[in-house]
C-alpha positions as CSV (number, residue, x, y, z in Angstrom):
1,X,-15.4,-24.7,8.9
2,X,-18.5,-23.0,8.1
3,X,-16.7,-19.7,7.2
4,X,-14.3,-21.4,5.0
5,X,-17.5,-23.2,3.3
6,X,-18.7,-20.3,3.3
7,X,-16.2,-18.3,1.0
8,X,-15.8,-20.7,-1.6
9,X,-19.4,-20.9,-2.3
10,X,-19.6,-17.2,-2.1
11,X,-17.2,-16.1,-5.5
12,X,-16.9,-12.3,-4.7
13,X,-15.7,-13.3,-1.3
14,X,-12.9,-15.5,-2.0
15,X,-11.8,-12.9,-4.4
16,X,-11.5,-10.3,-1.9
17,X,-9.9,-13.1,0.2
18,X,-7.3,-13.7,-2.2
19,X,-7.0,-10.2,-3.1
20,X,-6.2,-9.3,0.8
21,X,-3.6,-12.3,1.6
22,X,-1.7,-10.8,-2.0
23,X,-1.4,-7.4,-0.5
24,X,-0.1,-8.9,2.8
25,X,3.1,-9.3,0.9
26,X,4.0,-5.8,0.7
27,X,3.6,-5.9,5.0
28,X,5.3,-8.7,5.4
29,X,8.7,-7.3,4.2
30,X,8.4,-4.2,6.3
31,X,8.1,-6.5,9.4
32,X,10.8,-8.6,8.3
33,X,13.4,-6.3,7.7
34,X,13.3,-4.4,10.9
35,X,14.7,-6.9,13.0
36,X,16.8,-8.1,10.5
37,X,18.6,-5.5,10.2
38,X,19.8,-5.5,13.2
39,X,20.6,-9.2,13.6
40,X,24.6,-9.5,13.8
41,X,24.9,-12.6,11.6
42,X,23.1,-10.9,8.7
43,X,25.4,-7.7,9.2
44,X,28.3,-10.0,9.0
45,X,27.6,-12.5,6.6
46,X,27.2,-9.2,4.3
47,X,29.9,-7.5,5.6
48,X,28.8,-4.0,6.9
49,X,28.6,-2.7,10.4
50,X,25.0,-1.9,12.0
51,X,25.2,1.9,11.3
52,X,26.7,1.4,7.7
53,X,24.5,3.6,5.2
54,X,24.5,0.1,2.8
55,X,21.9,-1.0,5.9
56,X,19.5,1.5,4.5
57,X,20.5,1.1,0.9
58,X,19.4,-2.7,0.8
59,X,16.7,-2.1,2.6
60,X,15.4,0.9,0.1
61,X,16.2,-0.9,-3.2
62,X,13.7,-3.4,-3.0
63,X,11.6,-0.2,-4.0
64,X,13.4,0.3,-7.1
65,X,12.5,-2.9,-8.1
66,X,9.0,-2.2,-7.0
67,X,8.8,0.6,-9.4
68,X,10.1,-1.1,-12.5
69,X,7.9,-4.1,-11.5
70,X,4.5,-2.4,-11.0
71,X,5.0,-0.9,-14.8
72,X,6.1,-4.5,-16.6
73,X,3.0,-5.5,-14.6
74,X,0.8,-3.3,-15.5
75,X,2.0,-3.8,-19.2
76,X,1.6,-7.5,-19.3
77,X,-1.9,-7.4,-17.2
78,X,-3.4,-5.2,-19.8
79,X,-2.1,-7.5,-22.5
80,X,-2.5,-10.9,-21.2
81,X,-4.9,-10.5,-18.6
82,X,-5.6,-9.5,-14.7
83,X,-4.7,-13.2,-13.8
84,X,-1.9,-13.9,-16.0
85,X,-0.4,-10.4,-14.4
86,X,-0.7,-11.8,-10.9
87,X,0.4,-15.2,-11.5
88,X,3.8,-13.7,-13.1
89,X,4.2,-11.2,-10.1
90,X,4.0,-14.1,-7.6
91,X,5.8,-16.6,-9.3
92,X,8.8,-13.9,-9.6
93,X,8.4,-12.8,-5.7
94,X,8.7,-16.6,-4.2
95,X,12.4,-16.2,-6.5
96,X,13.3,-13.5,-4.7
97,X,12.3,-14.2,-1.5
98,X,14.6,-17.6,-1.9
99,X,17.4,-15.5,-3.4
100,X,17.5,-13.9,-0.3
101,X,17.4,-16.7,1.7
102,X,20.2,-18.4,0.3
103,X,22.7,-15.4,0.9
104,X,25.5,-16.6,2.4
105,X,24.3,-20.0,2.9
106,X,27.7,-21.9,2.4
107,X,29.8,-19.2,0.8
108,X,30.5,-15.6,2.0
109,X,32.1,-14.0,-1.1
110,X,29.2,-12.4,-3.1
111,X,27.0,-12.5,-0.2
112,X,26.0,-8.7,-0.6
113,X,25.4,-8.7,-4.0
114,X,23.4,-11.7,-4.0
115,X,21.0,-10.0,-0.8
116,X,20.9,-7.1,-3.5
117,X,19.6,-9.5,-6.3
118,X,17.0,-10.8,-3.9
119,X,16.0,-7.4,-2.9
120,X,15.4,-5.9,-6.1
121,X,14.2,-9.7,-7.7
122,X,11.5,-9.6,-5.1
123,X,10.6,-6.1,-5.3
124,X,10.1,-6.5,-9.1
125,X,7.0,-9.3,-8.0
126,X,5.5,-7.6,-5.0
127,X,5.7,-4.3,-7.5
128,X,3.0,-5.6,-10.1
129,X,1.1,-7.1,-7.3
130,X,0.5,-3.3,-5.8
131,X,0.1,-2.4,-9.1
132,X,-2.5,-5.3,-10.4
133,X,-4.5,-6.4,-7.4
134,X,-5.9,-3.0,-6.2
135,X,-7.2,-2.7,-10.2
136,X,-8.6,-6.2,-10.1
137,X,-10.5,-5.6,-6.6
138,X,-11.7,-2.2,-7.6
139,X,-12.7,-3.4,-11.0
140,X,-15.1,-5.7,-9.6
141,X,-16.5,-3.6,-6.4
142,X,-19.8,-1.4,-6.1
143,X,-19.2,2.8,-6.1
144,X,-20.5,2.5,-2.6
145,X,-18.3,-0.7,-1.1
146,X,-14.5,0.0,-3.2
147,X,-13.5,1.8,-0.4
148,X,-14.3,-0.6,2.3
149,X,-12.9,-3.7,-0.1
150,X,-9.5,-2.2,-0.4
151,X,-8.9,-1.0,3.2
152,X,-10.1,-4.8,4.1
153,X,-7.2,-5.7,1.9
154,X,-5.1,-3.5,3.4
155,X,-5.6,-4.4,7.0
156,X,-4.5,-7.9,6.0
157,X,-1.2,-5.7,4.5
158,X,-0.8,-5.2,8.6
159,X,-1.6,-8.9,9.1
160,X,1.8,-9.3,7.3
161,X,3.6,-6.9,9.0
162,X,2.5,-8.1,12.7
163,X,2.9,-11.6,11.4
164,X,6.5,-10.7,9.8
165,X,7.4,-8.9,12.8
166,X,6.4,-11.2,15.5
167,X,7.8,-14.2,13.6
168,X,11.1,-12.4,13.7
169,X,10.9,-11.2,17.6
170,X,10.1,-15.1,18.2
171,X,13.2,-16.2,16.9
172,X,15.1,-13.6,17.6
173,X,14.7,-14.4,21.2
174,X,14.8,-17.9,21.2
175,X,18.4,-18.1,19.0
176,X,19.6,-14.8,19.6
177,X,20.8,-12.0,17.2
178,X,24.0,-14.0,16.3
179,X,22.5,-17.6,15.1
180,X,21.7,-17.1,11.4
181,X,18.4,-18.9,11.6
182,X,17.1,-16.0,13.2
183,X,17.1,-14.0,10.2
184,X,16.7,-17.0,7.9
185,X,13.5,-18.2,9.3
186,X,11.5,-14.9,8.9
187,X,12.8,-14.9,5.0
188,X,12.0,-18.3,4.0
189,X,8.6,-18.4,6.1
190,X,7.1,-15.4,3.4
191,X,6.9,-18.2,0.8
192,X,3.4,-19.7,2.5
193,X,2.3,-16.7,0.7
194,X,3.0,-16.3,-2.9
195,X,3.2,-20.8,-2.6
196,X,-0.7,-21.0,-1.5
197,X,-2.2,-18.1,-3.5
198,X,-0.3,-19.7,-6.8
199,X,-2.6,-23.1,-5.8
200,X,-5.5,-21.5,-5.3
201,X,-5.4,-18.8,-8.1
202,X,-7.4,-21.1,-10.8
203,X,-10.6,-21.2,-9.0
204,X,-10.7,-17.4,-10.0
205,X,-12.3,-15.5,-12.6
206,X,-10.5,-12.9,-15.1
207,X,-11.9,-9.6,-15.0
208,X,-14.9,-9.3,-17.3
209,X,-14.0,-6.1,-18.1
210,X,-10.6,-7.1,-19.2
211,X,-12.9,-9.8,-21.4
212,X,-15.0,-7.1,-22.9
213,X,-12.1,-4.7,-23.4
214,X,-10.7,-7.3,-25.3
215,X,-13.5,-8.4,-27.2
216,X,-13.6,-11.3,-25.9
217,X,-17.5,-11.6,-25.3
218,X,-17.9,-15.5,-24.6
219,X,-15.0,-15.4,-21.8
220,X,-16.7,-12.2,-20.5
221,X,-20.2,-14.2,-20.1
222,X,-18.7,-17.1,-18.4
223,X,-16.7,-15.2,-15.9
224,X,-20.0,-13.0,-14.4
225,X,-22.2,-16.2,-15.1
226,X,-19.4,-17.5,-12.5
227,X,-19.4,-14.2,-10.2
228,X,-23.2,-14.0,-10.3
229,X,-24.8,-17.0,-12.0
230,X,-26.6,-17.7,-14.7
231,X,-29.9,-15.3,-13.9
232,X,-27.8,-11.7,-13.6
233,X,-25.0,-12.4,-15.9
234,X,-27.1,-10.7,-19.3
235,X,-27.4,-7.6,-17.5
236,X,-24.0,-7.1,-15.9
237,X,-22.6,-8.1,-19.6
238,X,-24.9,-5.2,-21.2
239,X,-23.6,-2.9,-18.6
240,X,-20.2,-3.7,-19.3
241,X,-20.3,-3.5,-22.5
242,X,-21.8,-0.5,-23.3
243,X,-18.9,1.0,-21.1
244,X,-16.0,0.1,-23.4
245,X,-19.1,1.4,-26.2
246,X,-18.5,4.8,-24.5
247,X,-14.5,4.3,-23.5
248,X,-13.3,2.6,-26.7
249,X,-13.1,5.8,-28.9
250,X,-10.3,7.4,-25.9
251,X,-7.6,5.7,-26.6
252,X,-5.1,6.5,-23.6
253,X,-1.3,5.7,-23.8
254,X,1.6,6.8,-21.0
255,X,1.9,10.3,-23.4
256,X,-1.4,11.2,-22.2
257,X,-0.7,11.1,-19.1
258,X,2.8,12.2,-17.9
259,X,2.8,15.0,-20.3
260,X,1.2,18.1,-19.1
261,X,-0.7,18.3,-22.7
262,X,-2.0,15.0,-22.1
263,X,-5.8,14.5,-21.6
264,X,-4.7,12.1,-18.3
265,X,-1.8,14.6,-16.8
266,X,-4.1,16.1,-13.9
267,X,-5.3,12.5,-13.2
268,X,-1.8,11.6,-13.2
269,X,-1.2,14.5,-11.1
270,X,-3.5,13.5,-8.6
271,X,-2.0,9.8,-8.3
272,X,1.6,11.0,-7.9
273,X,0.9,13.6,-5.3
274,X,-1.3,11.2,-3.1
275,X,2.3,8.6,-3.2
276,X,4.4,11.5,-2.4
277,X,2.3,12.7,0.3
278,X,1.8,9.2,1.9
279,X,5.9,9.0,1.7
280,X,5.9,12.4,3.3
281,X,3.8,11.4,6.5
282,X,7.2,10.1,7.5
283,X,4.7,6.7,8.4
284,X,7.8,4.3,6.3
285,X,10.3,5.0,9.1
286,X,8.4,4.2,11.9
287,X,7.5,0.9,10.1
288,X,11.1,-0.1,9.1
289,X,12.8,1.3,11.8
290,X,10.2,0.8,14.8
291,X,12.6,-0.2,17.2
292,X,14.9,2.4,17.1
293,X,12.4,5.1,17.4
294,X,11.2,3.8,20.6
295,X,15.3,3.2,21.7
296,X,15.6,6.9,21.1
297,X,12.6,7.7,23.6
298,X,14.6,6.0,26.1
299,X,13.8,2.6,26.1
300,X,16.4,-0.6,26.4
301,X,16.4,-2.8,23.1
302,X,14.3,-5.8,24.1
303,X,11.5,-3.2,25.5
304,X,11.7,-1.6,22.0
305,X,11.0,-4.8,20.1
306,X,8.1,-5.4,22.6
307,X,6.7,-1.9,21.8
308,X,7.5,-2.5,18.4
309,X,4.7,-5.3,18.2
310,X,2.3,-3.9,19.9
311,X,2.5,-0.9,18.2
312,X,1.8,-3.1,14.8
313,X,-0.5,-4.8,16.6
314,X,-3.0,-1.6,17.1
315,X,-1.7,-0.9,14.0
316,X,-4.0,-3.9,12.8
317,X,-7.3,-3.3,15.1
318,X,-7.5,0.5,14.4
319,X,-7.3,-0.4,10.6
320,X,-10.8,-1.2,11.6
321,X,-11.8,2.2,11.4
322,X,-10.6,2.9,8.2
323,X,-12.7,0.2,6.4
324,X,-15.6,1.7,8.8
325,X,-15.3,5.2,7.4
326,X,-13.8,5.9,4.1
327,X,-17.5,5.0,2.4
328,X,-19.2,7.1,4.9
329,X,-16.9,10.7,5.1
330,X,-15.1,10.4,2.3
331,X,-11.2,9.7,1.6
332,X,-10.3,13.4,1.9
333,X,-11.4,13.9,4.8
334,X,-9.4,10.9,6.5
335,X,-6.8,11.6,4.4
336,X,-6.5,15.6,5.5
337,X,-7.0,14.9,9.1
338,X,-4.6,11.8,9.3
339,X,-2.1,14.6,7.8
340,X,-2.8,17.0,11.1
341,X,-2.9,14.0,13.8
342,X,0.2,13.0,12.8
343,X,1.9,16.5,12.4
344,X,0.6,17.0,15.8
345,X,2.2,13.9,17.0
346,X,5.8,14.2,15.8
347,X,5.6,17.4,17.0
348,X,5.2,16.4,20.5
349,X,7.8,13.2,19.4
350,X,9.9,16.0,18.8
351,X,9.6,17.9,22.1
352,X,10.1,14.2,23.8
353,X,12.7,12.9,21.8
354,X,14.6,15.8,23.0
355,X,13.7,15.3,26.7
356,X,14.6,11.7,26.4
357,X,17.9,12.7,24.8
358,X,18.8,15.3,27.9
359,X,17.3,13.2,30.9
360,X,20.1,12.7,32.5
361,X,20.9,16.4,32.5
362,X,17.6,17.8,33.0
363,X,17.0,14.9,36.2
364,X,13.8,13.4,34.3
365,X,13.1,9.7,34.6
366,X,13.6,7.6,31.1
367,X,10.5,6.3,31.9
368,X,8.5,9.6,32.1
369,X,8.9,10.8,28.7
370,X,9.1,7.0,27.1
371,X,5.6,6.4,27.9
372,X,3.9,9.5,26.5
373,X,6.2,9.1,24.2
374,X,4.9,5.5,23.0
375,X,1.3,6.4,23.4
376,X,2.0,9.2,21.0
377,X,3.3,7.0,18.6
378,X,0.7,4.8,18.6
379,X,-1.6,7.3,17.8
380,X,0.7,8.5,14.8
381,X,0.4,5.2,13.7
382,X,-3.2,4.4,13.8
383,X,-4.0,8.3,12.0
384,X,-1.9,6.9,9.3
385,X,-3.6,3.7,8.5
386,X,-7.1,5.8,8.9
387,X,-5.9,8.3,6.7
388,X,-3.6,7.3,4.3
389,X,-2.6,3.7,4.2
390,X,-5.1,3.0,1.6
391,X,-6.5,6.2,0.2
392,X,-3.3,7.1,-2.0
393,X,-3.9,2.9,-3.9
394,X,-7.5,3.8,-4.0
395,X,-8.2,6.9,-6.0
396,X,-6.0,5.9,-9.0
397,X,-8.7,3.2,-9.4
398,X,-11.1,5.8,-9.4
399,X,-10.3,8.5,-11.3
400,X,-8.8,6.8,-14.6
401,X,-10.6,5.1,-17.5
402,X,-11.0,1.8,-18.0
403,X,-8.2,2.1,-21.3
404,X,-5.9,3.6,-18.7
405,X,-6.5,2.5,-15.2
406,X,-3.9,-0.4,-15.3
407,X,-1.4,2.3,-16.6
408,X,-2.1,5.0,-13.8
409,X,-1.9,2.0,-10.9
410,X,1.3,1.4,-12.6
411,X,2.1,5.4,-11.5
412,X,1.0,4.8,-8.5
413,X,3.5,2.2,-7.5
414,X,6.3,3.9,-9.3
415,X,5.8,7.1,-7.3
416,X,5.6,4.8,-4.2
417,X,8.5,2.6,-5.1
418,X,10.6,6.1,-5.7
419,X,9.4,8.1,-2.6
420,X,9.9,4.9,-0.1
421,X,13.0,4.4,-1.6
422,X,14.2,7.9,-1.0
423,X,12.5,7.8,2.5
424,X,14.1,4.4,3.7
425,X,17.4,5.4,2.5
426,X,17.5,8.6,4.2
427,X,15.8,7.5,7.5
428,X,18.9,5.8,9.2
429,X,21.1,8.5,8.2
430,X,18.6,10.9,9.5
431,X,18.8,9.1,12.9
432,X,22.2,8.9,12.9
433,X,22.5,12.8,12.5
434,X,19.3,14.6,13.3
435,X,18.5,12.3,15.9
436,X,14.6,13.3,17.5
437,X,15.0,16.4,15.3
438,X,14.0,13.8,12.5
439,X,10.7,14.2,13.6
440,X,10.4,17.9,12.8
441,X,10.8,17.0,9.6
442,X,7.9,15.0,9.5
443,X,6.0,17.5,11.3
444,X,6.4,20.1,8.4
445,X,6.2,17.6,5.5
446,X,2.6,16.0,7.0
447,X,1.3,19.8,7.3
448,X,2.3,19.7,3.4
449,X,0.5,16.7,3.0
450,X,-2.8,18.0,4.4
451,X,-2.4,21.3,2.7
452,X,-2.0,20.1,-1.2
453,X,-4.7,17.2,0.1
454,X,-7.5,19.6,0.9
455,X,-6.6,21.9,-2.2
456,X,-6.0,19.8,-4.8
457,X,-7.4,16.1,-4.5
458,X,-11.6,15.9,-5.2
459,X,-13.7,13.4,-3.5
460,X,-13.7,10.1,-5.3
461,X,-16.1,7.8,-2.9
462,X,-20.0,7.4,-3.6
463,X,-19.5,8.0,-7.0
464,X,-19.7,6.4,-10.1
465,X,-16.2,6.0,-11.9
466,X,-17.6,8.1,-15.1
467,X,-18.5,11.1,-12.4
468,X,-15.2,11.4,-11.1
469,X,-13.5,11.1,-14.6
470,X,-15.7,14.1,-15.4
471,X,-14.7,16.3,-12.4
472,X,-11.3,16.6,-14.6
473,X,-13.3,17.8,-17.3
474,X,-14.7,20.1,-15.4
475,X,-11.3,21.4,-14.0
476,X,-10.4,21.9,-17.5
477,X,-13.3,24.2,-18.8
478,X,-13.0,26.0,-15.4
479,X,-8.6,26.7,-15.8
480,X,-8.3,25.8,-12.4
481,X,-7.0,22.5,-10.4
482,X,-8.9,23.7,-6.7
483,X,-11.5,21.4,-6.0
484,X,-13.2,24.2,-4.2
485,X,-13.3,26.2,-7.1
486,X,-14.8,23.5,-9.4
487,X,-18.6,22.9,-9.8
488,X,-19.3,25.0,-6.6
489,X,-17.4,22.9,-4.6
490,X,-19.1,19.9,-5.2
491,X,-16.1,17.4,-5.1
492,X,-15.1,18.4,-1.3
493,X,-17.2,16.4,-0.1
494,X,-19.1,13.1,-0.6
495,X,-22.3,13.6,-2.8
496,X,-25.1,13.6,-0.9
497,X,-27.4,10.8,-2.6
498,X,-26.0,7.9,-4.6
499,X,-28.3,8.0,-7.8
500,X,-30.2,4.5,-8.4
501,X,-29.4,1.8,-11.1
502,X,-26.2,3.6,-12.3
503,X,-25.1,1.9,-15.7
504,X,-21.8,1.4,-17.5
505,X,-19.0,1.6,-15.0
506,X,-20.8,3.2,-12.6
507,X,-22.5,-0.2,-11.7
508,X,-21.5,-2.4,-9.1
509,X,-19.9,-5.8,-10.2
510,X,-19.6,-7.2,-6.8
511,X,-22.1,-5.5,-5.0
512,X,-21.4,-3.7,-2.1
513,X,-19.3,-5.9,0.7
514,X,-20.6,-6.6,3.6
């Protein structure tokens, strides 16, 4: 009780709280769907067999929806407001979620094309919450805590997906994969989320900064009197305000920043690579498809779905590190050697999944390969949620304006929504037909990842948002996009003293988190 006292006395903590349960959303359906799909009831109240391509297809277009929902999101949160974005986004993912869970309920004609309404209907609202909440959190965190904020909020992301996930094994093995409750139940139970943060989203504030670029000075008062009290507010407001002093002359539209004459394009740049890259680690199969990586090592299907969950399960504790870290190294660095650990892994996946394929011929044990072979995984899986579950949502905070962030989160998910999509839809058919050699793949793209990475992305963390908006400046009197190559190198690593009493954006709203 005295923790949850605790947080609502303490404003910047409940936001952070609320801010983490939002992004659990996105985790949740990755949990849910992995079972699901291979629940017998659900394949036939749809009508499609278990290695039907359509399996992948529904699956993958909830990212569609993503993408077109993180851009009307962004759109109506830099009109109406951070809080008016979010309320929209949550109201539109609880429909969604009950589309789905009304498929087939009492009528089997349709029932496809109602799961695909669902899908996309819920995609659209977990869309604009990607694309709002990370702007909302990083707009009100220190230069020295956003990292450590945001990979909070994304280890609650894994809360979902181990919550999703276990949900689903839990019924699963109580009513079996034929008894349509067993896919139901894992549906319907997502609504706790978007239900409770709806109740509880009046006790927050708007983003001052919103306030101020909006000119709407008395609103901008109350909310940091209501973040800080009464004593602090004056000077956060002066801060803030001579920011959109110094930001309201740029005026920043999507032009500027998907054209490559655009004052924004290398920003943009920046943002779509880091998605691309993240969708390249190959990190979206294992999550989806969990179980039938570990069937292909060898193991039976209930052993898989027990692997399955623990593997989410580490997932969750060795997120731990990534909060630890990414304030103290740097994202690059995480992000680089997250690439190589799990190059390195599916390469040995790769050497495994073959052995496990040809044990019977070659006279190995199942066993002997499947637990390396799970081990390995597990590491693959905790490099990626070091390295690049959260780096790719943060830096597009970082790097854009204050006139454009909203707009360049908006990229973000886009990319994300695209490159999952593309990823999810292929996996399946990629197991069906390269089998372990799958995992090649993912060996050369994550080398890829790591490459463009360390030659191309600057260090963001430590610094003050007007700093790292410079570096691209910089890049541009200097005709070259290599970090290395830029100020003498100085954006390859973390700067090595935080100047004192930064002003304008540079200053902390939040403080540091702790």
């Amino acid at each position: 009780m005295s923790f949850v006292k605790e947080v609502l006395m303490d404003k910047k903590k409940e936001i952070v709280l609320f801010s983490s349960t939002a992004i659990a959303l996105y985790g949740y359906d990755q949990g849910m769907m992995s079972l699901i799909n291979t629940n017998r009831d659900y394949l036939r109240t749809i009508g499609i067999a278990e290695e039907d391509p359509l399996v992948g297809i529904i699956v993958s277009v909830y990212y569609l929806g993503c993408a077109v929902g993180s851009v009307l999101a962004s759109w109506l949160a830099d009109q109406r407001g951070r809080k008016i974005g979010i309320f929209a986004c949550l109201a539109v993912t609880a429909l969604g979620n009950l589309i789905m869970f009304i498929t087939g309920l009492g009528f089997h004609k349709g029932s496809m094309a109602v799961m695909f309404v669902g899908r996309i209907v819920m995609g659209l609202g977990v869309g604009g919450i990607d694309s709002v909440i990370p702007v909302y959190s990083s707009e009100l965190n220190s230069d020295g805590g956003r990292g450590k904020a945001m990979a909070q909020e994304f280890q609650s992301n894994i809360f979902g997906l181990v919550m999703a996930f276990g949900i689903n094994l839990g019924v699963t093995n109580s009513l079996g994969k034929d008894n349509q409750w067993a896919w139901r139940i894992p549906i319907i139970v997502m609504q706790i989320y978007p239900v409770l943060l709806l109740s509880v989203m009046y006790r927050l504030p708007e983003s001052p900064r919103w306030f101020i670029f909006h000119s709407c000075h008395d609103e901008a008062h109350e909310a940091l009197v209501d973040i800080f009290g009464e004593d602090d507010a004056k000077e956060k407001f002066d801060e803030l305000a001579k920011a959109h002093k110094d930001e309201s002359s740029h005026s920043v539209g999507y032009n500027d920043m998907i054209w490559p004459s655009g004052s924004q394009f290398h920003q943009t740049v920046v943002t779509v690579m880091g998605q691309v890259n993240q969708a390249l680690t190959g990190y979206g199969a294992i999550s989806v498809y969990g179980p039938q990586i570990f069937q292909l090592l060898g193991f039976g299907v209930k052993n898989s779905e027990y692997l399955t969950m623990g593997n989410y399960i580490a997932y969750f504790f060795l997120m731990t590190f990534a909060w630890m870290y990414i304030d103290r190294v740097g994202r690059r660095i995480l992000m680089v050697g997250g690439a190589f650990a799990l190059s390195i892994s599916f390469l040995i996946l790769t050497i495994l999944g073959g052995l496990s394929t040809n044990s019977d011929n070659l006279g190995i044990p199942a066993i002997a390969v499947g637990i390396p072979g799970s081990i390995v995984l597990y590491i693959a899986t905790g490099s990626f949620g070091i390295g690049w579950l959260t780096e790719p949502w943060l830096i597009p905070t970082e790097i854009f304006p204050s006139t454009s962030r909203a707009q360049g989160a908006a990229i973000s998910v886009v990319i994300w929504g695209l490159a999952n999509f593309v990823v999810t839809l292929l996996t399946p058919i990629g197991f069906n037909n390269l089998k372990y050699w799958l995992f090649l793949v993912f060996t050369v793209t994550n080398l890829f990842a790591g490459w463009w990475t360390w030659a191309y992305s600057p260090e963001t963390g430590g610094r003050p948002f007007e700093d790292n908006q410079a570096f691209f400046e910089d890049a541009k009197e200097h005709g070259t996009w290599t970090v290395r190559k830029i100020n003498s190198g100085e954006f390859t690593h973390m700067p090595n003293k935080k100047a004192e009493d930064e002003e304008g954006e540079s200053a902390p709203l939040l403080g540091s988190q702790s």
